[in-house]
C-alpha positions in Angstrom: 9.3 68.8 24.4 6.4 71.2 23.6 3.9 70.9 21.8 4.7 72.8 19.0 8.2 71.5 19.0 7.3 67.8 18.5 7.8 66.2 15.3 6.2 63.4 13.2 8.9 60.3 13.3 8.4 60.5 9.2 9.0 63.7 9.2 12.9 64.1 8.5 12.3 61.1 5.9 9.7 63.0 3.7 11.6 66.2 3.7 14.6 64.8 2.6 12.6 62.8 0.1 10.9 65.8 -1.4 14.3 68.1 -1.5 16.0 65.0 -3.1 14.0 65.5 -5.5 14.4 69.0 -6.5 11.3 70.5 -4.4 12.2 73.3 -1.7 11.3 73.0 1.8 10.8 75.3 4.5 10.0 73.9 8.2 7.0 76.2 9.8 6.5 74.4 12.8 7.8 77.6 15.1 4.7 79.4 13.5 2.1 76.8 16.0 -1.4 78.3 16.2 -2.2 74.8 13.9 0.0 75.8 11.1 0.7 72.7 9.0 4.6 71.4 9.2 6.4 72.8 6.3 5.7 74.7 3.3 6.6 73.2 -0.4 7.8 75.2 -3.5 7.5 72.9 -6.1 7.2 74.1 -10.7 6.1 77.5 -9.1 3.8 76.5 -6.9 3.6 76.3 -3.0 1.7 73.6 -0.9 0.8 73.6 2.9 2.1 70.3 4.1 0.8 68.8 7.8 3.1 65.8 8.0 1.3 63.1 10.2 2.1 59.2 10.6 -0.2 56.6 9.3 -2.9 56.7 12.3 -2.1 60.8 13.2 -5.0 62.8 13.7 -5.1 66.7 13.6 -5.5 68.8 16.6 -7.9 70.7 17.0 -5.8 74.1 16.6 -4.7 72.5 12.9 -8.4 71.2 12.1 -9.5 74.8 12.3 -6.6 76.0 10.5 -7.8 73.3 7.5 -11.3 74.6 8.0 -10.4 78.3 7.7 -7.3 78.4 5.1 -7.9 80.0 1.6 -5.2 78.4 0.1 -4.0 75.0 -0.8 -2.9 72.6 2.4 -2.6 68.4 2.7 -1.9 66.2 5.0 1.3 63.9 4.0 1.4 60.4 6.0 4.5 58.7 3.9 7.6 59.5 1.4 5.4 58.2 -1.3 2.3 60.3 -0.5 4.9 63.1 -0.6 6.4 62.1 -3.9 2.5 61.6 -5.0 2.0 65.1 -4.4 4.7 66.4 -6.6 3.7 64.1 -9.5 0.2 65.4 -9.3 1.0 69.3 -9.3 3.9 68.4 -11.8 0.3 66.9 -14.0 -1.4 70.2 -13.6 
């Protein structure tokens, strides 16, 4: 597969995770160019998400991207660092 194609073995688990419960998800991993993995609406709010596994390490392409963004963007190794996420914003 390409590059830009390949996908984190967690990945389907923490989507499905974080649309069970009630978040929307959209994959962006067509963008490439170190784009992070999905975007996540969540109470009005969107997040950046680069999905990785326990020991994943950015690329250099998405270490930039981190570097450079204005915005908001994590990194998101497990279901329950993705749940974490939306209990935080949800405490904001």
């Amino acid at each position: 597969q390409p590059l830009f194609l390949r996908k984190d073995l967690n990945q389907d688990a923490i989507i499905t995770a974080l649309r069970g419960a009630g978040a929307s998800v959209q994959l962006l991993t067509q963008v490439r160019y170190g784009c992070p993995d999905i975007l996540c609406g969540w109470r009005g709010q969107n997040i950046l998400i680069e999905i990785k596994t326990a020991d994943g390490k950015l690329t250099a392409d998405e270490r930039e991207f981190f570097d450079t963004w204005r915005g908001q963007v994590t990194i998101v190794r497990t279901v329950e660092d993705a749940l974490q996420l939306l209990e935080d914003i949800g405490e904001r």
